[in-house]
Backbone as CSV, one residue per row, in Angstrom:
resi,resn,N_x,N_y,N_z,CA_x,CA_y,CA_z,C_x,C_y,C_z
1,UNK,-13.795,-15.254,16.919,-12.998,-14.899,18.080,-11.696,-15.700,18.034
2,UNK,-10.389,-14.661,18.120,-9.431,-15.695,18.025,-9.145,-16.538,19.986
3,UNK,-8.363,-17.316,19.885,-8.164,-18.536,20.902,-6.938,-17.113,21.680
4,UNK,-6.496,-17.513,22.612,-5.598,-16.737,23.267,-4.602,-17.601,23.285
5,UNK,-3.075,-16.799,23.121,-2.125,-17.079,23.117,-1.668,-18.594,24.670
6,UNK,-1.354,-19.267,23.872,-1.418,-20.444,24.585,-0.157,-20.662,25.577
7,UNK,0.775,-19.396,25.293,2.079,-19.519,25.909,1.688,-18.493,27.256
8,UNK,0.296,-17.907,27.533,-0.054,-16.819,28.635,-0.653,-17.627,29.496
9,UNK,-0.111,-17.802,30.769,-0.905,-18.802,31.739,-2.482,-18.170,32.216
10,UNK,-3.126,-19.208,32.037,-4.901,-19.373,32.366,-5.279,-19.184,33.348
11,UNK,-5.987,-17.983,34.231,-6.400,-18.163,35.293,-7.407,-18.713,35.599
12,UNK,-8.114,-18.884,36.868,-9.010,-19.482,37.459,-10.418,-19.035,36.354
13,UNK,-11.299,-19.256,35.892,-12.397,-18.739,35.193,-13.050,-18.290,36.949
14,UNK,-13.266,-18.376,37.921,-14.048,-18.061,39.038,-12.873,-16.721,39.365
15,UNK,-12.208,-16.326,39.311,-11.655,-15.020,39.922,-12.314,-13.924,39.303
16,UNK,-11.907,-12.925,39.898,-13.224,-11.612,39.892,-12.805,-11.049,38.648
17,UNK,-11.251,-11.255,37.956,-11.276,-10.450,36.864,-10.701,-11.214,35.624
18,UNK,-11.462,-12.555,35.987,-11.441,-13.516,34.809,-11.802,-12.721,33.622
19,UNK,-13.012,-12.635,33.719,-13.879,-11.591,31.705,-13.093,-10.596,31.494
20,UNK,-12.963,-9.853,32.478,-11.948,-8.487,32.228,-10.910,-8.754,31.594
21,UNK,-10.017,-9.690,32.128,-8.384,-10.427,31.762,-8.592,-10.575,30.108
22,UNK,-9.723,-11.843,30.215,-10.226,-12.602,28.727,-10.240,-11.569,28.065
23,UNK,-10.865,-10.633,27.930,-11.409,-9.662,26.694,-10.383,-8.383,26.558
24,UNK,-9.127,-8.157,27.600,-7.975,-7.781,27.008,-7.112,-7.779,26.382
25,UNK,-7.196,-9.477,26.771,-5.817,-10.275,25.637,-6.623,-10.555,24.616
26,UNK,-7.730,-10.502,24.147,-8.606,-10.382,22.806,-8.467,-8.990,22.512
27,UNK,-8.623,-7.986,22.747,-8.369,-6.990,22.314,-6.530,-7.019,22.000
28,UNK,-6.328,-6.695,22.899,-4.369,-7.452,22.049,-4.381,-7.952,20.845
29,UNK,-5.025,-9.285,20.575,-4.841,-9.894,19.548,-5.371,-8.848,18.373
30,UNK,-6.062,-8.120,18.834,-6.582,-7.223,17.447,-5.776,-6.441,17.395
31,UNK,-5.265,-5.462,17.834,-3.762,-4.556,18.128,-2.684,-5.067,17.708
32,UNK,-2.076,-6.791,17.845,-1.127,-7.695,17.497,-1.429,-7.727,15.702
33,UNK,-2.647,-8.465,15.237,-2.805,-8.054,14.107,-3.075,-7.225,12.933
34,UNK,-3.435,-5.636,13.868,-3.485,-4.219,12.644,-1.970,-3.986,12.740
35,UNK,-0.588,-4.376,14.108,0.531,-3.777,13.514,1.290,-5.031,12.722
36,UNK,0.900,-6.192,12.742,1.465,-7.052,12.067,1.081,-6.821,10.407
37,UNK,-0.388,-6.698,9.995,-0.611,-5.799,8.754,-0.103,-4.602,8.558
38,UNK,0.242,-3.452,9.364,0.963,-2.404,9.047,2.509,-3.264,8.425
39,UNK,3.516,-3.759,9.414,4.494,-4.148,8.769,4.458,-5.124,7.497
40,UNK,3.350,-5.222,7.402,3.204,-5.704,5.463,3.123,-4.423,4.263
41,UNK,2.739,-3.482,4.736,2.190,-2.101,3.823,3.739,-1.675,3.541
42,UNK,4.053,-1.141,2.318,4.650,-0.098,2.169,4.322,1.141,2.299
43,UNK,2.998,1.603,1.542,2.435,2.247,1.365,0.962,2.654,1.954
44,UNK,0.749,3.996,2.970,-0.328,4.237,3.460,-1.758,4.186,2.312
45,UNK,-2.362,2.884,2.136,-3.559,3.865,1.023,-5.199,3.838,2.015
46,UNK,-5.986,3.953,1.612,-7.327,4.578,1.708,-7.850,3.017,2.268
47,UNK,-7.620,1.489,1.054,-7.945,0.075,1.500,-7.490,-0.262,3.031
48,UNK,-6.384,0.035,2.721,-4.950,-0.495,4.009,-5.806,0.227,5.414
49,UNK,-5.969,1.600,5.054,-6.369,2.532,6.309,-7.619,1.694,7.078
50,UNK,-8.526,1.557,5.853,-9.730,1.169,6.419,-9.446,-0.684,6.731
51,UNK,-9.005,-1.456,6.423,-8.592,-2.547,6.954,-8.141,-2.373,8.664
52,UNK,-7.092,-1.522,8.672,-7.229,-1.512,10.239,-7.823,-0.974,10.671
53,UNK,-8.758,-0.029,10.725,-9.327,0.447,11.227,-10.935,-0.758,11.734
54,UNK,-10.839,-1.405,10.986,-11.655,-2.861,10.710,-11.448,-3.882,12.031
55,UNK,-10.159,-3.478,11.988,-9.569,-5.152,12.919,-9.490,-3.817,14.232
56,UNK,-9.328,-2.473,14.455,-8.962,-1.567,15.900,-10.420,-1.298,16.422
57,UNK,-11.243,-0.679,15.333,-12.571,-0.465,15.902,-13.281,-0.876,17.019
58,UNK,-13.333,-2.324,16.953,-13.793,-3.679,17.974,-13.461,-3.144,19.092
59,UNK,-11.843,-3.469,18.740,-11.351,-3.403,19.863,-11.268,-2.096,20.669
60,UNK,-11.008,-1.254,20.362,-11.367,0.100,20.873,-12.853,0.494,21.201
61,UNK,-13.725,-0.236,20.818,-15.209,-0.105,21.597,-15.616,-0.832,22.899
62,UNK,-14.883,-1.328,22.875,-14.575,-2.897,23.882,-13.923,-2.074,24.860
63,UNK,-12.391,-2.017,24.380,-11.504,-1.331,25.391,-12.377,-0.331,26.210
64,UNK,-13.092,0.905,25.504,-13.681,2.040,26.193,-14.798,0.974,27.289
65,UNK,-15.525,0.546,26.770,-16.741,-0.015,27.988,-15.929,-1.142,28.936
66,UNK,-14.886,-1.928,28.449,-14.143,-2.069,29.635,-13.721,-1.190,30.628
67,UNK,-13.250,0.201,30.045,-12.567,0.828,31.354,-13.595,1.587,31.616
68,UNK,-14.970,1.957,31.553,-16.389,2.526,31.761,-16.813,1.704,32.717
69,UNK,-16.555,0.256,32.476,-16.914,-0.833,33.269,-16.525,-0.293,34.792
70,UNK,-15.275,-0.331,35.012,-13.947,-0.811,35.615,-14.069,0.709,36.344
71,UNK,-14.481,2.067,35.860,-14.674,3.036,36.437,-15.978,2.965,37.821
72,UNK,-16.913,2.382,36.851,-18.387,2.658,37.749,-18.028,1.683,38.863
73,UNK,-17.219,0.942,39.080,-16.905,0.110,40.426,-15.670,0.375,41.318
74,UNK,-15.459,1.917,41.183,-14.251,2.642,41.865,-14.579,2.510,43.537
75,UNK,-16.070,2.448,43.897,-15.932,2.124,45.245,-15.695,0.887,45.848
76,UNK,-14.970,0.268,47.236,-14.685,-0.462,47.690,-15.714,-1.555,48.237
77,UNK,-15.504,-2.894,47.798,-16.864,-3.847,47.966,-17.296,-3.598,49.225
78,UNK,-18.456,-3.597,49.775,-18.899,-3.355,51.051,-18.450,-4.934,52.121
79,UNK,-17.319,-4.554,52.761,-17.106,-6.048,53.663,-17.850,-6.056,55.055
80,UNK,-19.292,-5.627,55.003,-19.357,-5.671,56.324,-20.538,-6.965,56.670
């Protein structure tokens, strides 16, 4: 797991969308590094393809059950 960018201020770990926050800017970092490997490629090949697809996968399985997450709690907390 990479560390998160140290220049993004830290929120509270007790706020409600601490994990949510965390595991976005981890997904970023995987997105940050398949286009930082794209701008190394000249050339599209078959290795290259499947390399990112290596470092997006994760993150795009993640991303989906995050916002699956984030759906099933569309109703409003009960304040009564």
């Amino acid at each position: 797991m990479t560390m998160i960018d140290t220049n993004i201020p830290r929120p509270d770990p007790a706020w409600d969308y601490y994990q949510t926050w965390r595991s976005l800017h981890e997904i970023k970092a995987r997105i940050d590094e398949a286009l930082e490997f794209m701008n190394d490629i000249e050339s599209s090949t078959l290795q290259a393809d499947e390399a990112i697809r290596s470092l997006l996968n994760p993150a795009s399985n993640r991303l989906i059950l995050i916002v699956a997450e984030l759906s099933d709690n569309d109703e409003p907390p009960d304040e009564s």
